[in-house]
N, C-alpha and C positions, 0 to 999 in steps of 0.2 A: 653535609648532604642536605639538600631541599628537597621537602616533601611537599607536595601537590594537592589537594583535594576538590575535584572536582565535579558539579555538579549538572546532572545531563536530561533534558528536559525532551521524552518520547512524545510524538504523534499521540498514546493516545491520555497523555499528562499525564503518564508516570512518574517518578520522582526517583531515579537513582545514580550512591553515592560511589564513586569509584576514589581508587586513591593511585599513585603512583610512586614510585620512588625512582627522582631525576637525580640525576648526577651530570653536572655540568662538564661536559670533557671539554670544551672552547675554553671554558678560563682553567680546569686543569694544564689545558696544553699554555696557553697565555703564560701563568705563575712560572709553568719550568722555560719557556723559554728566556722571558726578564731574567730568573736567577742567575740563567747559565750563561747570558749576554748573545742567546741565539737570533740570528736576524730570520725572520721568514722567508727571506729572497734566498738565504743559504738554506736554511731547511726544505724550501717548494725546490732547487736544485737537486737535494737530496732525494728526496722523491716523486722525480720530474712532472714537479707539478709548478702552477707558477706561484710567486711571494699573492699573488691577490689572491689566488686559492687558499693559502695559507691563512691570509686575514681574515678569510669568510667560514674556516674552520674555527677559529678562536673566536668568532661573534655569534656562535650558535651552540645551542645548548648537547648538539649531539654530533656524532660524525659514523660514519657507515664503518664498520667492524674493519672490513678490508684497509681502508685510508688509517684507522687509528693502527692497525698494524703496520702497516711500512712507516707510518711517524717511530712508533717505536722502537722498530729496526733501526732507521738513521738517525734518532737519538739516543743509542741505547738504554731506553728507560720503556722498565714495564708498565701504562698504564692501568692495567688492568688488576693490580693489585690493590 
């Protein structure tokens, strides 16, 4: 898990420190797919989406609730555990 801490400078020179806690699901989804020898172009099939959607969910740090849900359905693997 990657933690964040970032620093965020207000209009009137405030100084505060926020923190976040990222969790990478792009290279989550990456690692299972390498392991299991899944192509993107079959998995964007699965969830009629295209293989370049698929590539541009593994090069980003986050994916919207709904999309990592139908991955999980047509992979059957829970990410969210």
């Amino acid at each position: 898990m990657v933690y964040l801490f970032v620093f965020l400078y207000f209009k009137n020179s405030e100084l505060m420190k926020t923190s976040m806690h990222l969790i990478d699901t792009g290279i989550m989804l990456l690692k299972h797919l390498n392991k299991h020898r899944i192509t993107k172009s079959s998995l964007g099939k699965n969830i009629n989406r295209t293989g370049i959607s698929v590539l541009r969910y593994t090069q980003n740090y986050s994916i919207q609730t709904g999309i990592l849900l139908d991955i999980c359905h047509a992979l059957q693997h829970n990410f969210f555990q």
